[in-house]
C-alpha positions in Angstrom: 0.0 0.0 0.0 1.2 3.5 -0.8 0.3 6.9 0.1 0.5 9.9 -1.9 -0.9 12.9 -3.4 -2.3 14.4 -7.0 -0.2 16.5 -7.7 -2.6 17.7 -11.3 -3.7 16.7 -14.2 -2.6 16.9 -17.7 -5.9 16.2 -19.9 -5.9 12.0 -19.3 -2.8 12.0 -17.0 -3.4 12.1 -13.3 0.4 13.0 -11.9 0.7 11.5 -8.6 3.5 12.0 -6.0 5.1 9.3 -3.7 7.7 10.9 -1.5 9.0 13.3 -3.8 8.9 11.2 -6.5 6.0 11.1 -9.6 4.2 8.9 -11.1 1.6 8.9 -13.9 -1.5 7.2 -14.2 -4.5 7.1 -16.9 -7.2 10.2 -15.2 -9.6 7.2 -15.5 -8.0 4.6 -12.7 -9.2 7.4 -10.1 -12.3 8.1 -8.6 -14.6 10.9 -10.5 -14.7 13.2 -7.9 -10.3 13.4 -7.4 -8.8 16.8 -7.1 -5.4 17.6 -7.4 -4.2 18.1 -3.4 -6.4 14.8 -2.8 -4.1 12.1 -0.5 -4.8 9.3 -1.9 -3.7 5.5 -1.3 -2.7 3.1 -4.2 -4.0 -0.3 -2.9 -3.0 -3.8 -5.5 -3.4 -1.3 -8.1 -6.6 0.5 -7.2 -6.8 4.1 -6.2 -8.5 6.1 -3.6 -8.9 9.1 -2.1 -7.7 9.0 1.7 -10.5 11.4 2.7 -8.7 11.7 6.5 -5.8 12.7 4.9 -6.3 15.5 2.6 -8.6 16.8 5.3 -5.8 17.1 7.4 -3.6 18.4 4.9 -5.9 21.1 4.1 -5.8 22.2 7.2 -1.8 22.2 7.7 -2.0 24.2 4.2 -4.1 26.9 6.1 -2.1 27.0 9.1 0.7 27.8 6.8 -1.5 30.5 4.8 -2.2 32.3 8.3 1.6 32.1 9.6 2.9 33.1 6.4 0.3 35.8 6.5 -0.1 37.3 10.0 
């Protein structure tokens, strides 16, 4: 099992990132509803969003935003 993130799309390419490295996959092996910042988990070949986990890294991305801003 991995865990990584979408980093974006490029028209049928999803490009994912496994610590700090990327990999591409066909748009259509993930779920309809993936966004790039998604954490996702690569399971025997099947994708999914890790909906825990891109929670919580949407809320260490605002932390940052209100640091960075104060």
């Amino acid at each position: 099992m991995e865990h990584g993130v979408i980093d974006r799309f490029e028209e049928d390419i999803a490009v994912i990132e496994f610590s700090g490295v990327t990999r591409d996959f066909a748009r259509s092996e993930l779920p309809s509803e993936a966004r790039p910042g998604d954490a996702i988990v690569l399971d025997n070949g099947v994708i999914r969003i890790d909906k825990g986990g891109t929670a919580e890294r949407r809320k260490e991305i605002d932390r940052l935003m209100d640091e960075l801003f104060e």
